[in-house]
C-alpha positions as a Markdown table, in Angstrom:
| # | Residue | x | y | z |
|---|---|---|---|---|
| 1 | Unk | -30.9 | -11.3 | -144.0 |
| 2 | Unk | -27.9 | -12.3 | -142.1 |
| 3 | Unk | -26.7 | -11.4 | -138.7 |
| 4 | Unk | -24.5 | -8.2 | -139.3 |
| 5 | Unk | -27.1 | -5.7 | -138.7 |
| 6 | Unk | -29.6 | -7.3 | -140.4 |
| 7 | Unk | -28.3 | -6.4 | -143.8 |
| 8 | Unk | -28.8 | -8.3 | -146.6 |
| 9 | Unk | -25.9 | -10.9 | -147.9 |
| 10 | Unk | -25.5 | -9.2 | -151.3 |
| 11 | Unk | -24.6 | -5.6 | -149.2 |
| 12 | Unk | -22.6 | -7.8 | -146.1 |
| 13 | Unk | -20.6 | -9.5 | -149.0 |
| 14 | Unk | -19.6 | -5.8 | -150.7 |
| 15 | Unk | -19.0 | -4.7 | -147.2 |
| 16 | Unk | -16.3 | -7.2 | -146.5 |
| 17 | Unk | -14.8 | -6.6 | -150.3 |
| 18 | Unk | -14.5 | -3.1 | -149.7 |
| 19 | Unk | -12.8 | -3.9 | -145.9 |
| 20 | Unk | -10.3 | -6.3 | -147.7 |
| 21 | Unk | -9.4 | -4.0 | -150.4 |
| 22 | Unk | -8.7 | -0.7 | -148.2 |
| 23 | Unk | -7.6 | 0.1 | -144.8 |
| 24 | Unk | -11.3 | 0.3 | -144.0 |
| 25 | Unk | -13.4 | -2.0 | -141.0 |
| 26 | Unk | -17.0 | -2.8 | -141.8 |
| 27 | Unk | -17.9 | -0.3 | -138.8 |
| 28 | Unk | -16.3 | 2.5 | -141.0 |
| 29 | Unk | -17.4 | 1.7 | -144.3 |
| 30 | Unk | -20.5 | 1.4 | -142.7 |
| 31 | Unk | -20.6 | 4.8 | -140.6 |
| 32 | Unk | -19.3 | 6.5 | -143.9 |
| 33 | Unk | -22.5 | 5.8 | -145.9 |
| 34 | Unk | -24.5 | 6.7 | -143.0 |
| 35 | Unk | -22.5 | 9.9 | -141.7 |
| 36 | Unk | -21.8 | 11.0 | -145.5 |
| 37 | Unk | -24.1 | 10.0 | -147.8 |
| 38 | Unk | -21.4 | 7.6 | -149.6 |
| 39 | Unk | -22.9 | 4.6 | -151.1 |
| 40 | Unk | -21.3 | 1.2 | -151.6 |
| 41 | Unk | -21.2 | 2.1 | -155.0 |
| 42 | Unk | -19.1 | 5.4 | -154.6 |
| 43 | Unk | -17.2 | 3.8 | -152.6 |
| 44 | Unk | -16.3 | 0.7 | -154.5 |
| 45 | Unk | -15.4 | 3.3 | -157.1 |
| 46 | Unk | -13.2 | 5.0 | -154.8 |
| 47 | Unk | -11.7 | 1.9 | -154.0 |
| 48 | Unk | -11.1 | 0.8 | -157.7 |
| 49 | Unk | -9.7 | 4.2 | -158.4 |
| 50 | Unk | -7.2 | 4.6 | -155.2 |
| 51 | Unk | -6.4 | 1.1 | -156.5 |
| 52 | Unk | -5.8 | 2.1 | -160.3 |
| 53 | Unk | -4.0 | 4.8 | -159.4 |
| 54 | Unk | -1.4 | 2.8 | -157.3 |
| 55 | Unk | -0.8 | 0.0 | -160.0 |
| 56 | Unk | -0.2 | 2.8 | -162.5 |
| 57 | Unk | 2.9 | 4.7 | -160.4 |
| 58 | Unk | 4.1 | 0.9 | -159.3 |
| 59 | Unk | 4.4 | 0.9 | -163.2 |
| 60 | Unk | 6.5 | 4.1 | -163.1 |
| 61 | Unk | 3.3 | 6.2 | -164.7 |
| 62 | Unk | 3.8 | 9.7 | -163.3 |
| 63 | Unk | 3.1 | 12.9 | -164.9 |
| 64 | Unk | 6.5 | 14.3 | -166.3 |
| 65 | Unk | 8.2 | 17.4 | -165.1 |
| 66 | Unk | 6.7 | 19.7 | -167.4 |
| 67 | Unk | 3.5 | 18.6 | -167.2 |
| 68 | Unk | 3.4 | 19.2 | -163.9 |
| 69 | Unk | 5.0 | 22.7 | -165.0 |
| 70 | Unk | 2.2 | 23.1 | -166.5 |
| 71 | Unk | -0.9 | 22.7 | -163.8 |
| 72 | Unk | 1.4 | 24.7 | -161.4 |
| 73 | Unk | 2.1 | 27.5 | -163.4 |
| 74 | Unk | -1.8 | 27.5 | -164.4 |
| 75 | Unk | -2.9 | 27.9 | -161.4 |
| 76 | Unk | -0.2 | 30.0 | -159.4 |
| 77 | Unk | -1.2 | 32.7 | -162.5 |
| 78 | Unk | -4.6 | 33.4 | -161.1 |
């Protein structure tokens, strides 16, 4: 165990990756798993996700005009 709460260095180490990787401090990644049930592992997947999903519209991958059409219309018909 280290001294950051007396976690172990495995769960400190995945803290500090998922605090590089968002907008997140350890104190919130932290207080999220404990106030909302989130583990590391959701929220690594979060992470990776919100991450995949960035690279793909820097890469100009959006969903065209009709498709868009097309979950709009489904949904405004209800």
């Amino acid at each position: 165990m280290d001294n950051k709460g007396d976690i172990s260095e495995d769960l400190s180490r995945r803290i500090d990756k998922l605090a590089s990787r968002s907008t997140l401090t350890r104190g919130q990644i932290i207080e999220d798993a404990l106030s909302h049930g989130r583990s590391l592992a959701w929220q690594e997947k979060w992470i990776a996700g919100v991450q995949a999903g960035i690279e793909s519209a820097d890469r100009g991958e959006f969903a065209t005009d009709e498709e868009i059409a097309a979950v709009l219309n489904k949904y405004s018909q209800a």
